[in-house]
BAKE-316103 format. One line per 4 residues: number of its first residue (from 0); their letters; for each residue x, y, z of C-alpha. Coordinates in steps of 0.001 Angstrom, whole numbers. Each point is the difference from the previous one (the first is absolute). Layout:
residues N
NUM> a> X,Y,Z; ...
//
This chain:
residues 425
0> xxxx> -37724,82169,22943; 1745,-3091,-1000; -349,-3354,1753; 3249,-1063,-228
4> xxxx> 3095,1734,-973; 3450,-1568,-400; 2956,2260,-411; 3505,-1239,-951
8> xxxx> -431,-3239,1797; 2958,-1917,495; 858,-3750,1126; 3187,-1391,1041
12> xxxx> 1029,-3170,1954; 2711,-717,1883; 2200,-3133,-911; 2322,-793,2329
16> xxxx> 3643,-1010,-1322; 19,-2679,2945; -2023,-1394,2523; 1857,2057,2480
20> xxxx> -523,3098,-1677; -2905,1248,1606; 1045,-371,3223; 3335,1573,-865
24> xxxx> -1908,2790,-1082; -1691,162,3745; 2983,-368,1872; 2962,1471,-1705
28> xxxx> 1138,3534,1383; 1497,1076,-3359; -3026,911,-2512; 516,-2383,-3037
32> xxxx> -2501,-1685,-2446; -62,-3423,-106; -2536,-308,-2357; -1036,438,-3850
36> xxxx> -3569,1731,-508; -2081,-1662,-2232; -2679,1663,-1907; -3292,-1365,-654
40> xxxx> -1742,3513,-958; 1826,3458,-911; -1653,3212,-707; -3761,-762,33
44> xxxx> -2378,2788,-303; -4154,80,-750; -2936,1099,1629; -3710,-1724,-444
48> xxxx> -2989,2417,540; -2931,-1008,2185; -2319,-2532,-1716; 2461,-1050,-2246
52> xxxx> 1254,-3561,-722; 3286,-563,-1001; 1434,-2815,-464; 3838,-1811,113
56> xxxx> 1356,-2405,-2656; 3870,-1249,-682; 1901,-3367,-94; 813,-1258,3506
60> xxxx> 2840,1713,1776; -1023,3423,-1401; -984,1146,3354; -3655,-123,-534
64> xxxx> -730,-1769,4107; 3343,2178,1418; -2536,3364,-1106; -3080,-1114,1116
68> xxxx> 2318,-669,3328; 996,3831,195; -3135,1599,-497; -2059,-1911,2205
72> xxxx> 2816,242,2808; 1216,-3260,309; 3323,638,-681; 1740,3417,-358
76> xxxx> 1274,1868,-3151; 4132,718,-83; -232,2895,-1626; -3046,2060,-739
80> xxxx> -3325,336,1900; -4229,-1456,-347; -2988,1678,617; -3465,-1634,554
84> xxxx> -3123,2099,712; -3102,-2062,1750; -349,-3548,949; 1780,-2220,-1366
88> xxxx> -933,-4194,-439; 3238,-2344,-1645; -147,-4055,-861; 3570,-67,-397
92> xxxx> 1378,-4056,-651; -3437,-1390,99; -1160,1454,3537; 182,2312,2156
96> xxxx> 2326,-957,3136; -2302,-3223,745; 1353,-2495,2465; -335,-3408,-1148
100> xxxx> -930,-1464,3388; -3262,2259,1231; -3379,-489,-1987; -805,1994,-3012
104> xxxx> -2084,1719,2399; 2273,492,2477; 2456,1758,-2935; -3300,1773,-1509
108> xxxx> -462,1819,3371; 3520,800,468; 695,1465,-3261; -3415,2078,324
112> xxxx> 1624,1531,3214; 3387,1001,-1871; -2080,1571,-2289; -1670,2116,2698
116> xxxx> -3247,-1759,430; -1670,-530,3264; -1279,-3294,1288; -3830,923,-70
120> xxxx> 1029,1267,-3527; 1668,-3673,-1082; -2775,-2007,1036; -2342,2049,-1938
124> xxxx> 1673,-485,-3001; 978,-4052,907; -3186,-1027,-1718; 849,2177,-3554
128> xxxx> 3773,-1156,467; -764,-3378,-251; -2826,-285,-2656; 2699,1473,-2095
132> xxxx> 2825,-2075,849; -2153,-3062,-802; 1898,-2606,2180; -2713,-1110,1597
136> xxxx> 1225,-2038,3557; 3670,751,-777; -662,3116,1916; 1266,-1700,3314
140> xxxx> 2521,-2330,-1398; 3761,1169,738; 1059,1711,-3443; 2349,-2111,-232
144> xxxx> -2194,-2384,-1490; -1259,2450,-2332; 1098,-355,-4123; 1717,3530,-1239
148> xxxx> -3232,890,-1508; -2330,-391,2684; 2898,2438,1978; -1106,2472,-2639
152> xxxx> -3372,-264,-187; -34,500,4412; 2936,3171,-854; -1752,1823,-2735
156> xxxx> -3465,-156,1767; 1906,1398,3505; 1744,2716,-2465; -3206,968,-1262
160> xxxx> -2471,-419,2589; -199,4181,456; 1201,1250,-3056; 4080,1468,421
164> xxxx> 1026,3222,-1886; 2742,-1844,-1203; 140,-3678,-1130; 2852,-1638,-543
168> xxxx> -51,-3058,-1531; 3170,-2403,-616; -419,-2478,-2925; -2631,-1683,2848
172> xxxx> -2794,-43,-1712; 1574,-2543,-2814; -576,-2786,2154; -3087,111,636
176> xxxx> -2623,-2238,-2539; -1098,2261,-3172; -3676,354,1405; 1322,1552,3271
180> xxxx> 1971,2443,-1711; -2883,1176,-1958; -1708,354,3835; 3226,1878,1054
184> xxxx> 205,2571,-2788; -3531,647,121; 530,1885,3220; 2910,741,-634
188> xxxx> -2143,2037,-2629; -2368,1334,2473; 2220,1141,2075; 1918,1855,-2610
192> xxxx> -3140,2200,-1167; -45,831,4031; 3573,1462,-612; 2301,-2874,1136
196> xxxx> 3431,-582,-1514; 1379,-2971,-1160; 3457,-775,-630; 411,-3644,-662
200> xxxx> 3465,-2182,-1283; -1279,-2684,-2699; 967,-2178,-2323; -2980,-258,-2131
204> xxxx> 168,2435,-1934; -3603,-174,-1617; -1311,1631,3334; 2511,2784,-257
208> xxxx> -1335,1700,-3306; -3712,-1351,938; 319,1579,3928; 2752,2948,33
212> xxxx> -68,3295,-1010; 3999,198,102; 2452,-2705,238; 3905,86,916
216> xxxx> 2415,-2424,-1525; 3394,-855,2217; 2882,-1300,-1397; 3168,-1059,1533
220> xxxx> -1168,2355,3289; -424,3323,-1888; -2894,1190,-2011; -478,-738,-3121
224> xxxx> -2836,1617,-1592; -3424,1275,1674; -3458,816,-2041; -3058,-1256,-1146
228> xxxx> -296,-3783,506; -78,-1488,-3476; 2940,1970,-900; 2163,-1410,3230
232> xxxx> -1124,-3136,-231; 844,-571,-4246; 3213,1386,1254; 1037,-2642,2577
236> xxxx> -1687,-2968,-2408; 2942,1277,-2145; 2286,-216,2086; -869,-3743,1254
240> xxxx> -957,-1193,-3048; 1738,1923,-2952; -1202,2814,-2240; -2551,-1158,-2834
244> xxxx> 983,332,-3382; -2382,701,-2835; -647,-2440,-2136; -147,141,-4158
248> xxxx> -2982,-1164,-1964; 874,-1395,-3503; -1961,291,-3414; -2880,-2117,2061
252> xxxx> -1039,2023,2544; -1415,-2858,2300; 3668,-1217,-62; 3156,1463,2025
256> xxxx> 3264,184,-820; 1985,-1659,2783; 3789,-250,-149; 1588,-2742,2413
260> xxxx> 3817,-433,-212; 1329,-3357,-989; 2827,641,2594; -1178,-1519,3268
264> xxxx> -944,3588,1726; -2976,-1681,1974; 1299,1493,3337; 338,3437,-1155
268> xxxx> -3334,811,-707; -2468,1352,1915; -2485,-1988,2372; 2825,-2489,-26
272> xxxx> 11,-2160,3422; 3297,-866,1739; -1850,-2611,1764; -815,-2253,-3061
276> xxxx> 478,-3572,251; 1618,-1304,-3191; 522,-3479,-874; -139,-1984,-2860
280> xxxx> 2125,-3045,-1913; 1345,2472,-2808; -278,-195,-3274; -2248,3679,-538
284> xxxx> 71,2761,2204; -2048,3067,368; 2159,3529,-756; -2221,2863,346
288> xxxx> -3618,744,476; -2260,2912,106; -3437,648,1464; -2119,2575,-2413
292> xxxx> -3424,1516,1149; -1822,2984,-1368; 2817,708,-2136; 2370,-44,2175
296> xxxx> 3400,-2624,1107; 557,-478,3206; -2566,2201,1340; 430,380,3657
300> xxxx> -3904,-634,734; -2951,-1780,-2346; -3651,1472,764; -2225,-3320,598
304> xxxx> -1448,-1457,-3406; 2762,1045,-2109; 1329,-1856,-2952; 3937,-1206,1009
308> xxxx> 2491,-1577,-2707; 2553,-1834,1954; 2671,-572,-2758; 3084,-1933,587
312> xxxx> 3232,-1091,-2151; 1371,-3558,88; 3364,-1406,-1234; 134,-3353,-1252
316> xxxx> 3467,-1298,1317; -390,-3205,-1748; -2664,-1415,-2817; -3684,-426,1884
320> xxxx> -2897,-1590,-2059; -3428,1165,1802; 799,2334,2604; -2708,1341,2355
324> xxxx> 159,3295,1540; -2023,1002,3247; -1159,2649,2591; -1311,192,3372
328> xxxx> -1150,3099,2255; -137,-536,3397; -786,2358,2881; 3192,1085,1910
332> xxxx> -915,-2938,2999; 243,-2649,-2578; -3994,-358,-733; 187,-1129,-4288
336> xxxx> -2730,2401,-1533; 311,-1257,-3474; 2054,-2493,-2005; 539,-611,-3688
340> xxxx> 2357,-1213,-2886; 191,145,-3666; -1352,-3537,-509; -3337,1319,1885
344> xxxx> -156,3869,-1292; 881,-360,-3415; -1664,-371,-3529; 3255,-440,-1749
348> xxxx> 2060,-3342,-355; 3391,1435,1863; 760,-3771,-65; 1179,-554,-3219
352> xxxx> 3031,1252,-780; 3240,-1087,1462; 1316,3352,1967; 4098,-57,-362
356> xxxx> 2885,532,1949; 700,3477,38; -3766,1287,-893; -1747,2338,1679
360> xxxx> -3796,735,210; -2212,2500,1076; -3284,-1562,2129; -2868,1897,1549
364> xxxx> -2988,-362,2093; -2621,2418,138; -3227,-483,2174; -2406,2700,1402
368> xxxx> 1585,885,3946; -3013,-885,1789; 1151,248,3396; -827,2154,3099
372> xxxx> 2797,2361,872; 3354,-1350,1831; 3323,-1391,-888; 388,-2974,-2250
376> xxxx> 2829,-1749,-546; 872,-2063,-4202; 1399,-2721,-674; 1214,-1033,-3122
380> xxxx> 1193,-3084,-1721; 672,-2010,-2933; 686,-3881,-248; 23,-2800,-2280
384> xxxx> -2917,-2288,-445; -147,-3927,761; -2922,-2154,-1353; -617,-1389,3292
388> xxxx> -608,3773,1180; 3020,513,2180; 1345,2665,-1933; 3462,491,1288
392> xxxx> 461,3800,1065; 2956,1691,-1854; 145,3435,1849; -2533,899,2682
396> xxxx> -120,3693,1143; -2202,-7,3096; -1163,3358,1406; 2667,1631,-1533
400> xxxx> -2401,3055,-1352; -2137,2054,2580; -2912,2431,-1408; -2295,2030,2328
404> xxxx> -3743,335,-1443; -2059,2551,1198; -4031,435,132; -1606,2665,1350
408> xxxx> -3358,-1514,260; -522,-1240,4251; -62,-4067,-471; 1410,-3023,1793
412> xxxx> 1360,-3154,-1114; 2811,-746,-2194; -1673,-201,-3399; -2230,2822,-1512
416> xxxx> -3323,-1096,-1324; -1390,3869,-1329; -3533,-1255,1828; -3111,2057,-1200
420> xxxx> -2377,1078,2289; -3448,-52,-1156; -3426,506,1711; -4015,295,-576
424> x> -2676,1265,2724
//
């Protein structure tokens, strides 16, 4: 028997052509809409079996939330109907109905008795509840006081203090610190070899090919594809990022053939950034770019200690004697992981010509990826150098590419050192 099954689930909302229409609606003898129905999902259909996880992915606004909604009853389907066999635990927004003015144990014993528990039952299980939590004398504080994570450390250990026979998880557990996450998936584990199913909505989608056995990908409120989890997941880094093209290798085979445009097609390609900041006094300006790793442009995720080129074009507007050309990666909240420009990174005198008007060249970076899985944001730059060393920036592209690395070895931290373990009796 399957855990859940949801058959041709649909999702409309009302929106009102006036403020007055729902009440019109109400009041009005003659039977006329006064409304436009707005749909979020359309024609939504998959089961899950028992013990298997399952898990969500799509851009924002795909419906991923409106879903979990349905099939855990919090709001009701338009069209099309849910079925959920055995008990059923949901962090849905990063809680579970807490109210911010009682205690965390206050909410912990009222959300034990929505799920069914007694009160002899609760305080038996107070002690385990809050050794997992970990918050320590925040226990009897108002949760208002509480940070978002320490909401979902107190939710997932109430969710999971008797193992459900269906979890449902809403992108919750992202908040939480790395280390806890490890604690959470570890019973999440447990649990699962007891039969429990987890369907969970995530963003990181590292944990969906390392924790699913299926995965569903929703786009624009319909299904898009369902199947094994690598499969889904290369699919939606596609269709965020841009395909990945093959790249060429020339008579040297440690060397790759990469064609940049000398028309400025910068933001065409793919991992291009809307949100770059560009600024600069003029004079050069970067035209196109690619990001190659494992033979690949553009590839839509880079697996932890691989080799990247980042090659760029520049056009010389006007005649520049010793220009210097730059990148940065920093982590999508700004924190600068590494720095470096030709003057530092380079054997070659690029000083010594005089680059003219109308030139364009081809520069590239390539340095071993080193870093633990996550988004990282480039930056790249070229200016013109001063003796007194303020070099006066020509055209600055900051975090104006975006590449997603991957690693599916369990680490924290930002940075990955490839630590040996070693050990003698």
């Amino acid at each position: 028997m399957d855990s859940i099954s949801v058959n041709k689930v649909g999702k409309a909302y009302k929106i009102y052509f006036n403020r007055f229409g729902r009440l019109l609606e109400w009041i009005s003898p003659v039977k006329r809409a006064h409304h436009n129905l707005k749909w979020v999902l359309k024609d939504i259909s998959f089961t899950v079996g028992k013990g298997e996880t399952v898990g969500i992915i799509g851009v924002n606004g795909a419906g991923k939330s409106t879903l979990l909604k349905l099939i855990t009853g919090t709001s009701q389907p338009t069209t099309g109907s849910v079925t959920i066999n055995g008990r059923v635990a949901a962090m849905l927004e990063l809680g579970m109905g807490f109210h911010p003015d009682f205690t965390g144990r206050q909410n912990v014993f009222m959300a034990c008795q929505l799920q069914g528990l007694s009160i002899e039952q609760i305080h038996v299980l107070m002690p385990e509840i809050e050794a997992f939590a970990e918050i320590g004398e925040a226990i009897d504080q108002p949760l208002r006081i509480y940070s978002s994570g320490m909401q979902v450390r107190l939710a997932f250990s109430v969710a999971t203090a008797v193992r459900p026979d269906v979890l449902i998880v809403d992108e919750a557990l992202s908040v939480g610190d790395m280390a806890f996450q490890a604690k959470c998936f570890q019973r999440i584990n447990r649990y699962r070899r007891e039969g429990m199913t987890l369907l969970f909505v995530t963003h990181a989608l590292d944990d969906i090919v390392k924790h699913c056995q299926k995965a569903i990908l929703l786009r624009h409120g319909t299904i898009d594809m369902i199947g094994e989890p690598r499969d889904v997941v290369n699919r939606f880094r596609d269709q965020i990022f841009g395909k990945s093209k093959k790249v060429k290798k020339s008579d040297d085979s440690n060397k790759l053939e990469v064609q940049l445009s000398t028309e400025d097609l910068y933001h065409t390609r793919p991992l291009y950034q809307k949100i770059e900041y560009r600024w600069g006094a003029g004079g050069a300006k970067i035209i196109d770019f690619a990001v190659v790793a494992n033979e690949k442009m553009y590839p839509t995720s880079i697996t932890t200690g691989s080799k990247v080129d980042f090659v760029f074009n520049v056009l010389f507007e006007r005649d520049i004697t010793h220009p210097v050309f730059g990148i940065m990666i920093k982590t999508h909240d700004g924190v600068i992981m590494y720095g470096t420009n030709s003057e530092i990174s380079s054997d070659k005198d690029v000083t010594t010509a005089t680059y003219k008007s109308g030139q364009v060249i081809k520069c590239s970076f390539r340095c071993p990826l080193d870093l633990n899985r996550g988004n990282y944001l480039i930056s790249l730059g070229v200016s013109e150098f001063s003796i007194d060393g303020e070099d006066k920036p020509l055209d600055r592209r900051y975090d104006s590419i975006m590449i997603q690395v991957v690693n599916e070895q369990a680490s924290i931290g930002l940075s990955n050192l490839n630590a040996e373990f070693d050990w003698e009796q």
